[in-house]
VEXFI-144180 format. One line per field, with one value per residue: residue in three letters; z, y, x of N, C-alpha, C in turn. Coordinates in Angstrom, 3 decimals. Atoms other than C-alpha are relative to their C-alpha. Layout:
! VEXFI-144180
resn = c(ALA|...)
n_c3 = c(Z|...)
n_c2 = c(Y|...)
n_c1 = c(X|...)
ca_c3 = c(Z|...)
ca_c2 = c(Y|...)
ca_c1 = c(X|...)
c_c3 = c(Z|...)
c_c2 = c(Y|...)
c_c1 = c(X|...)
***
This chain:
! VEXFI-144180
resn = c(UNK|UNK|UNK|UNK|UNK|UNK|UNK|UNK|UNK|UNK|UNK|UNK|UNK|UNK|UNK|UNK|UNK|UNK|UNK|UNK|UNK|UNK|UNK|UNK|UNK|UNK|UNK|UNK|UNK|UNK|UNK|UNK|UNK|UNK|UNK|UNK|UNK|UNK|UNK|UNK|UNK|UNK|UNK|UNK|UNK|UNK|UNK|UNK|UNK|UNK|UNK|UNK|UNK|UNK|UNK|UNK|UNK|UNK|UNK|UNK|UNK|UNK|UNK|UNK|UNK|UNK|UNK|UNK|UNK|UNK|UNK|UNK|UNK|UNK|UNK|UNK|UNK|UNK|UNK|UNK|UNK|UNK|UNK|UNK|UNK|UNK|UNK|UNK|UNK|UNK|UNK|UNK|UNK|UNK|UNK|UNK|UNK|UNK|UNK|UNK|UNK|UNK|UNK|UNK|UNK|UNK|UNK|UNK|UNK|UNK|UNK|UNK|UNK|UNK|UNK|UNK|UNK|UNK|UNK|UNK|UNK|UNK|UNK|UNK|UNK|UNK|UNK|UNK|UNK|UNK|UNK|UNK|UNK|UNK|UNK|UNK|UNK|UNK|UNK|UNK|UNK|UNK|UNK|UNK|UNK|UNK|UNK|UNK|UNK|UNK|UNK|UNK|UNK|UNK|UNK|UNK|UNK|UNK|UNK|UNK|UNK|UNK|UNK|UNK|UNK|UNK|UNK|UNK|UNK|UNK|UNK|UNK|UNK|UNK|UNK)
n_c3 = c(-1.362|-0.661|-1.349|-1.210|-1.651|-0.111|0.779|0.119|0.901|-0.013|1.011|-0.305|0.341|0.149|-1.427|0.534|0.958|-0.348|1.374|-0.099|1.657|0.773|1.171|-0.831|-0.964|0.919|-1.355|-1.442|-0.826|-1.406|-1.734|-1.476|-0.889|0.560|0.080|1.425|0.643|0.448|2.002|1.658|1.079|1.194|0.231|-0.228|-1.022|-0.866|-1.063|-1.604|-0.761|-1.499|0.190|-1.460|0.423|0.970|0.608|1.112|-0.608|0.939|1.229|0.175|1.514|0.853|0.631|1.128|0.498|-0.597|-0.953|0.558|-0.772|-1.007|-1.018|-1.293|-0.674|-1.229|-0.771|-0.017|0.410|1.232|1.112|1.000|0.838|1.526|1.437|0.537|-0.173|-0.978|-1.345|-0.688|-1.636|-1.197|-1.670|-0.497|-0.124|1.437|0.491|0.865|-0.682|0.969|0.867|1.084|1.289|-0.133|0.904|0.254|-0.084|-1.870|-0.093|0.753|-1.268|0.706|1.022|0.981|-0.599|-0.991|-0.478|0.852|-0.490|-1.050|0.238|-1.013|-0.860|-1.609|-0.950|-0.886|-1.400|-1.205|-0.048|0.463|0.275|-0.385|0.741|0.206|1.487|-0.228|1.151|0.927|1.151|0.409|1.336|1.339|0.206|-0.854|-1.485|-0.831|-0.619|-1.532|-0.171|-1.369|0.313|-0.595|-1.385|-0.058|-0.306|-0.439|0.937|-0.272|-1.723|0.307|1.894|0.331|1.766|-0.400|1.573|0.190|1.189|-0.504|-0.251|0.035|-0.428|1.121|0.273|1.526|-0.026|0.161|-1.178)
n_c2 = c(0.459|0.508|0.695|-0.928|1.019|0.507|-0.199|-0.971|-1.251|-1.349|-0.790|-1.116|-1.212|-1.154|-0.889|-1.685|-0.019|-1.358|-1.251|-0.686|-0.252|-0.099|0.777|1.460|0.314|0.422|0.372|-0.376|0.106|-0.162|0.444|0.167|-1.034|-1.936|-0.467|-1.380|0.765|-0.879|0.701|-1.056|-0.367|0.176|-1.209|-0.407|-0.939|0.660|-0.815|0.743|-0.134|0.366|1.148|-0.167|-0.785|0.318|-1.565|-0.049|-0.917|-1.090|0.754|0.160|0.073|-0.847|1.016|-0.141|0.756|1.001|0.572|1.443|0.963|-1.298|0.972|-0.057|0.338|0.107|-0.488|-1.727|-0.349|-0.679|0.374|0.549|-0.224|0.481|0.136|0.014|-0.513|-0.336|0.182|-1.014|0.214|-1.082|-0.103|0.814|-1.349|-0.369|-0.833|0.929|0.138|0.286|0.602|0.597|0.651|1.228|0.949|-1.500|0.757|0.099|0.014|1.346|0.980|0.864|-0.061|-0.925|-0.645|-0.455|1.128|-0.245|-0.554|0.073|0.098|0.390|-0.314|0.151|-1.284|1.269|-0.089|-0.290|-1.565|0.550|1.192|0.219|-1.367|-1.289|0.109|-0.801|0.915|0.982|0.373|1.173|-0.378|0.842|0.989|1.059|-0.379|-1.151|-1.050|-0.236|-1.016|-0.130|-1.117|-0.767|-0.863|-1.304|-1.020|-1.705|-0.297|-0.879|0.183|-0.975|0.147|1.651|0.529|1.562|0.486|0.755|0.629|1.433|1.166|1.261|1.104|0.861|1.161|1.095|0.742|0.081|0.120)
n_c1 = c(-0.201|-1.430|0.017|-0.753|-0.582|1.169|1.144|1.066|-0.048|-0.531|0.372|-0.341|0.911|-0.632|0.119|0.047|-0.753|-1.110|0.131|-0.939|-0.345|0.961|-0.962|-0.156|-1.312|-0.868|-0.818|0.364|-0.323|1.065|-0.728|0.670|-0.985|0.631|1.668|-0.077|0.046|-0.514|0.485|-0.621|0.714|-0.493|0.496|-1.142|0.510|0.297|1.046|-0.469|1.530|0.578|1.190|0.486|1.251|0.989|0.049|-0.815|-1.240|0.005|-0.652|-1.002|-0.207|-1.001|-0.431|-0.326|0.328|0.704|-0.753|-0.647|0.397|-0.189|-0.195|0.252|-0.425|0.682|-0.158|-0.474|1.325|-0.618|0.250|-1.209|0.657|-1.066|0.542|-0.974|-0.506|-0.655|-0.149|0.633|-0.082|0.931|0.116|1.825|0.742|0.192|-0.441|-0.974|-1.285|-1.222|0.471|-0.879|0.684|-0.531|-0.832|-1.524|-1.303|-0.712|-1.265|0.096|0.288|0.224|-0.458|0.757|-0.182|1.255|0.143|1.372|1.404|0.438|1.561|1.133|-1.313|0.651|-0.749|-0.679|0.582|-0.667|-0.518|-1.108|-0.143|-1.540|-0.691|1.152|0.915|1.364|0.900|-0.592|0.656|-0.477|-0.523|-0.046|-1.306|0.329|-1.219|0.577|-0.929|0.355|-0.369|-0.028|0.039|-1.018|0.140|-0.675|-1.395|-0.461|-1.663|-0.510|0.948|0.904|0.963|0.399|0.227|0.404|-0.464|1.565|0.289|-0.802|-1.936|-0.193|-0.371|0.324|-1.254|0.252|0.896|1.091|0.511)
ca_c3 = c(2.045|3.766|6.364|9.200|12.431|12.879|9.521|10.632|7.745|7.638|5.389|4.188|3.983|2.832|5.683|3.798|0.673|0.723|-2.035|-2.775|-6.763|-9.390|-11.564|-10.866|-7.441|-8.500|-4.675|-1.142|2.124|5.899|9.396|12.203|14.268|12.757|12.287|8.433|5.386|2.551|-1.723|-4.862|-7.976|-11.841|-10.800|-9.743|-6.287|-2.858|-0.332|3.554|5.336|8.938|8.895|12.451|11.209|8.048|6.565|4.314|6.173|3.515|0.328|-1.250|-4.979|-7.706|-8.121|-11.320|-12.907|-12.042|-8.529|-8.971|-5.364|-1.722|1.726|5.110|7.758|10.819|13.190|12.188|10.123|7.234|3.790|0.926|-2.486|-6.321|-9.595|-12.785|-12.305|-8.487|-5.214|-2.717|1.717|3.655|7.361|9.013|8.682|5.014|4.598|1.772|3.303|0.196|-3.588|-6.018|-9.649|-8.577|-12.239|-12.122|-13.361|-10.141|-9.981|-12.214|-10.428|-11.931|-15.231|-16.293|-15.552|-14.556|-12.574|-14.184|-13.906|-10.337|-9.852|-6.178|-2.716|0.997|3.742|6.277|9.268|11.740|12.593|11.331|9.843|9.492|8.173|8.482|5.669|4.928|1.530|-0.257|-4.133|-6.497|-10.307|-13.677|-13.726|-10.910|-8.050|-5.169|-3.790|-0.506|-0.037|3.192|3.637|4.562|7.878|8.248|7.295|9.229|7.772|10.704|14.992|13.126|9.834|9.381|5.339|6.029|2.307|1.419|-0.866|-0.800|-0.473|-2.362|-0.434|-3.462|-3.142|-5.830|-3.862|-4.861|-2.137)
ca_c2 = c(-21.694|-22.353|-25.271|-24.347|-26.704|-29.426|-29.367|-26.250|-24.280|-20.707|-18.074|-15.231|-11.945|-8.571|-5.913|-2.354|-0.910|1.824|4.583|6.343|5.766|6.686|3.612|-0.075|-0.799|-2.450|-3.473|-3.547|-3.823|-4.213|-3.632|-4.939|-2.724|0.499|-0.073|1.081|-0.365|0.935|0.525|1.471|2.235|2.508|5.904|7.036|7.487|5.875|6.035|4.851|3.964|3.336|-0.025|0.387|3.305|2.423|6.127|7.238|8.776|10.779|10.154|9.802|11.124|12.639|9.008|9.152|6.403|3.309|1.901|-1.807|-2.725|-0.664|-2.289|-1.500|-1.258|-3.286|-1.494|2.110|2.361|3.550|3.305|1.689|2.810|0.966|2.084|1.549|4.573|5.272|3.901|5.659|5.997|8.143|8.509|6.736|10.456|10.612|12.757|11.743|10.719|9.310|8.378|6.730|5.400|1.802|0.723|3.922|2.821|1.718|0.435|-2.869|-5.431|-8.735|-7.993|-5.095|-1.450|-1.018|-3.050|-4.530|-3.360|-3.661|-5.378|-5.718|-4.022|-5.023|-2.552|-4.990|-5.557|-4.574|-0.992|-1.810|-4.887|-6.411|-3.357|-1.116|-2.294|-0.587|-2.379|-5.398|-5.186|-8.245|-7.665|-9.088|-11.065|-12.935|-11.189|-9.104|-6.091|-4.886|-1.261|0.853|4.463|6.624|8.578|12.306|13.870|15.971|18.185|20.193|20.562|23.854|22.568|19.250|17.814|15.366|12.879|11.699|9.355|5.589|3.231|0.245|-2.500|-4.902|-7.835|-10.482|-12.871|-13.405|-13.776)
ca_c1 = c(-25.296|-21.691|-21.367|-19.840|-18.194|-20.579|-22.302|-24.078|-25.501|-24.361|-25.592|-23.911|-25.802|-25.188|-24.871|-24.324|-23.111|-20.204|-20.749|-17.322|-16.147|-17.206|-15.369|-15.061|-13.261|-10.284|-8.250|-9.430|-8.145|-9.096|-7.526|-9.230|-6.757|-7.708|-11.784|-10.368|-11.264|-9.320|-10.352|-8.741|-10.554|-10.033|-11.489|-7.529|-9.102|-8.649|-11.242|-10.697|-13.880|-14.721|-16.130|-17.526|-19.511|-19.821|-18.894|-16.151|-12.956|-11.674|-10.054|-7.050|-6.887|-5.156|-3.332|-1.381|-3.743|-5.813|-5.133|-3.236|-3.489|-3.592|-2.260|-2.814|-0.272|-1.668|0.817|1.281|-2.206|0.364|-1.206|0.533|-1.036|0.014|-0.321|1.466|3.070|3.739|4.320|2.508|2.741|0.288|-0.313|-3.830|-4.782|-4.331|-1.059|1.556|4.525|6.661|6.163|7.931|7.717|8.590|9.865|12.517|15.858|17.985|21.653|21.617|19.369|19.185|20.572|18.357|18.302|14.883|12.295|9.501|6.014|4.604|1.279|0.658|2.154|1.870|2.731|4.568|2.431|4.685|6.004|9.389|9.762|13.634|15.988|13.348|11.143|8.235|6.702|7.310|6.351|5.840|6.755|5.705|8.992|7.971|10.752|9.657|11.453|11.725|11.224|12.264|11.672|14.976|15.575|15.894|19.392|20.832|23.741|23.671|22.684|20.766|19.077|17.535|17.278|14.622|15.106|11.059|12.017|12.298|15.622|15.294|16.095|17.456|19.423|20.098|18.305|14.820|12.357)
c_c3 = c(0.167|1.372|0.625|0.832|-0.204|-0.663|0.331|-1.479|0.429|-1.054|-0.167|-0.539|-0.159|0.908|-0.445|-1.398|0.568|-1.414|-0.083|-1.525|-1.001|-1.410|0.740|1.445|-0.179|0.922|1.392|1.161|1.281|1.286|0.871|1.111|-0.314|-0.262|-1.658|-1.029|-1.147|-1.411|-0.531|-1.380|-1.607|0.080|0.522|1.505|1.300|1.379|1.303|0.681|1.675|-0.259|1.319|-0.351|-1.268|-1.256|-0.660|1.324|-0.462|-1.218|-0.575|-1.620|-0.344|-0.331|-1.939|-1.159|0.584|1.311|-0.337|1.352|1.232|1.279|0.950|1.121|1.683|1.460|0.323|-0.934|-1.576|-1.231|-1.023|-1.259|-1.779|-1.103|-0.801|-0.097|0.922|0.845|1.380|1.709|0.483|1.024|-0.079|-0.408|-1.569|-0.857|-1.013|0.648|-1.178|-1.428|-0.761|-1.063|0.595|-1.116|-0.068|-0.157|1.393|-0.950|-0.946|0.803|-0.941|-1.474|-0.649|0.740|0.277|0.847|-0.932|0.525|1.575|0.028|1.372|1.325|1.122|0.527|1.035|0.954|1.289|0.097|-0.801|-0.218|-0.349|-1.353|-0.132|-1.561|-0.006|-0.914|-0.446|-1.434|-0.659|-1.291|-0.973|-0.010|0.936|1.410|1.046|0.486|1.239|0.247|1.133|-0.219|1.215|1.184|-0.528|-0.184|0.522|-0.169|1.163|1.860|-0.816|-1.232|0.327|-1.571|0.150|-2.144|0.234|-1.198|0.407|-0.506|-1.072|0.547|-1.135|0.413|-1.097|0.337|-0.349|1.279|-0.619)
c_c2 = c(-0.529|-1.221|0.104|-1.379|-0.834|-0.130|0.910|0.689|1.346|1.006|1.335|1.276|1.491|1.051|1.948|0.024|1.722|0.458|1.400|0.578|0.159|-0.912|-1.005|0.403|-1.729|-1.088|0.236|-0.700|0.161|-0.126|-0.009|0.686|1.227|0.169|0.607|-1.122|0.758|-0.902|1.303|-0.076|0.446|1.862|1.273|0.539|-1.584|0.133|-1.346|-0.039|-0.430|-1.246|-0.338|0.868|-0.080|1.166|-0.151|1.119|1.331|-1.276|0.164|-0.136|0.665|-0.929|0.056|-1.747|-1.202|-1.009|-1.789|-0.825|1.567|-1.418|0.697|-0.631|-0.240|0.486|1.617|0.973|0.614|-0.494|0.103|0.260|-0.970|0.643|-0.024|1.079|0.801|-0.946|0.969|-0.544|0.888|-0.990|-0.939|1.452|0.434|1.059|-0.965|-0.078|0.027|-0.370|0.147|-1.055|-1.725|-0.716|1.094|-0.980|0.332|-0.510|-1.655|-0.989|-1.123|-0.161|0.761|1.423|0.632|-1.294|-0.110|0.040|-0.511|-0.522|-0.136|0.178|-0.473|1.111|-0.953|0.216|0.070|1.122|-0.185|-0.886|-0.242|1.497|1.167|0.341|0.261|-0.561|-0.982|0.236|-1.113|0.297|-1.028|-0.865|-0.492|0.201|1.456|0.701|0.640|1.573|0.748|1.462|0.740|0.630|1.185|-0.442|0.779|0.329|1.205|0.388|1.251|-0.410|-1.320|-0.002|-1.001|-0.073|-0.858|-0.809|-1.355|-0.641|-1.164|-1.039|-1.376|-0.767|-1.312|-0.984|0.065|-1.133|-1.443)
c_c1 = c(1.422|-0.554|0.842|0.168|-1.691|-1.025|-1.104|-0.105|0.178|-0.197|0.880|-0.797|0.513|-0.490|0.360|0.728|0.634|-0.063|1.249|0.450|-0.607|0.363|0.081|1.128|0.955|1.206|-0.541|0.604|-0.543|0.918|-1.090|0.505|-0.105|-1.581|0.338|-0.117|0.307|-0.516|0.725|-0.930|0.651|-0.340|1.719|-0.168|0.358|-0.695|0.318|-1.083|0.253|-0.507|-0.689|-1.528|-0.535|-0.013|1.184|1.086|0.406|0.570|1.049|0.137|1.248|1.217|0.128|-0.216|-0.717|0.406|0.108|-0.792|0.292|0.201|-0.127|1.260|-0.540|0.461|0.307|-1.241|0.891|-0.932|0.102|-1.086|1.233|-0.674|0.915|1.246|0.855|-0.811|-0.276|-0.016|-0.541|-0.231|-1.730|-0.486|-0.153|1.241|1.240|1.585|1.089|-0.638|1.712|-0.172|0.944|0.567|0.900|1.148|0.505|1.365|-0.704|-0.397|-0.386|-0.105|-0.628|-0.059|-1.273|-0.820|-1.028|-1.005|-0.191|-1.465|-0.313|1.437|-0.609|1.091|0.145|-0.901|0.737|0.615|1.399|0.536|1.848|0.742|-0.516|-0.853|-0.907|-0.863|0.633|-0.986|0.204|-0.060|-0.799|0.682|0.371|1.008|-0.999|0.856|-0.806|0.300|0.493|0.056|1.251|-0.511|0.284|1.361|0.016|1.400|0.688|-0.942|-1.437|-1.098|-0.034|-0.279|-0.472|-0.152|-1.365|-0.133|0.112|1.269|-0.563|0.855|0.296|1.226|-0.428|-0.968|-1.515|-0.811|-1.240)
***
């Protein structure tokens, strides 16, 4: 029993089970702005439910290893995938927008030339958060980085070179 305003008791009760993995679930997420409720699994799988209906959206495998953590963007429905080995961005609809091994060596950031491990991402709640940031990750070694996903190139009024990778956003400061 919970007490609630006014020393009411308050019970909490279980209202459905969702049947998707086939392996512990491992991260979950929820927009009240999308009706979507998103889980990661040891099963390398991420499944997106309806929580309105109660059903399974689709899913979101072939994750290169056990999901860490998954986020939910509350203004663009984007969804942010972790595992030790990639950084992951699909559409509300499920398509892959961008990936990237988030410990990849980068330009020398805080005296080492990679980052360390990744354990846990948010997808900014706002369509474009400042600089056009799209994730924040938080590291083993206690610093978070601010990711932002590049614009189309264009090299040409005739040809577009759209670049599907992410920017790191890294400054020395630690957030």
């Amino acid at each position: 029993m919970i007490k609630g305003a006014n020393n009411q008791r308050r019970q909490v009760t279980h209202v459905c089970t969702l049947v998707g993995h086939s392996a512990a679930v491992s991260c979950i997420d929820m927009s009240t702005e999308f009706s979507m409720v998103v889980s990661g699994g040891r099963d390398n799988v991420v499944c997106v439910w309806d929580f309105r209906t109660k059903r399974m959206l689709r899913l979101l495998g072939d994750h290169k290893g056990p999901l860490l953590s998954v986020s939910i963007n509350s203004m663009s429905g984007f969804i942010a995938t972790l595992t030790v080995q990639q950084l992951r961005l699909y559409t509300i609809n499920g398509e892959l927008v961008s990936y990237v091994d988030p410990s990849h060596p980068l330009d020398r950031v805080h005296g080492s030339d990679t980052l360390s491990p990744a354990c846990v991402v948010l997808a900014t709640p706002c369509g474009a958060w400042q600089d056009s940031v799209a994730l924040v990750t938080g590291h083993k070694d206690g610093y978070l980085y601010l990711w932002k996903l590049s614009k189309p190139v264009v090299e040409s009024e005739d040809e577009c070179v759209v670049d599907n990778t992410y920017r790191p956003m890294l400054t020395r400061e630690v957030l």
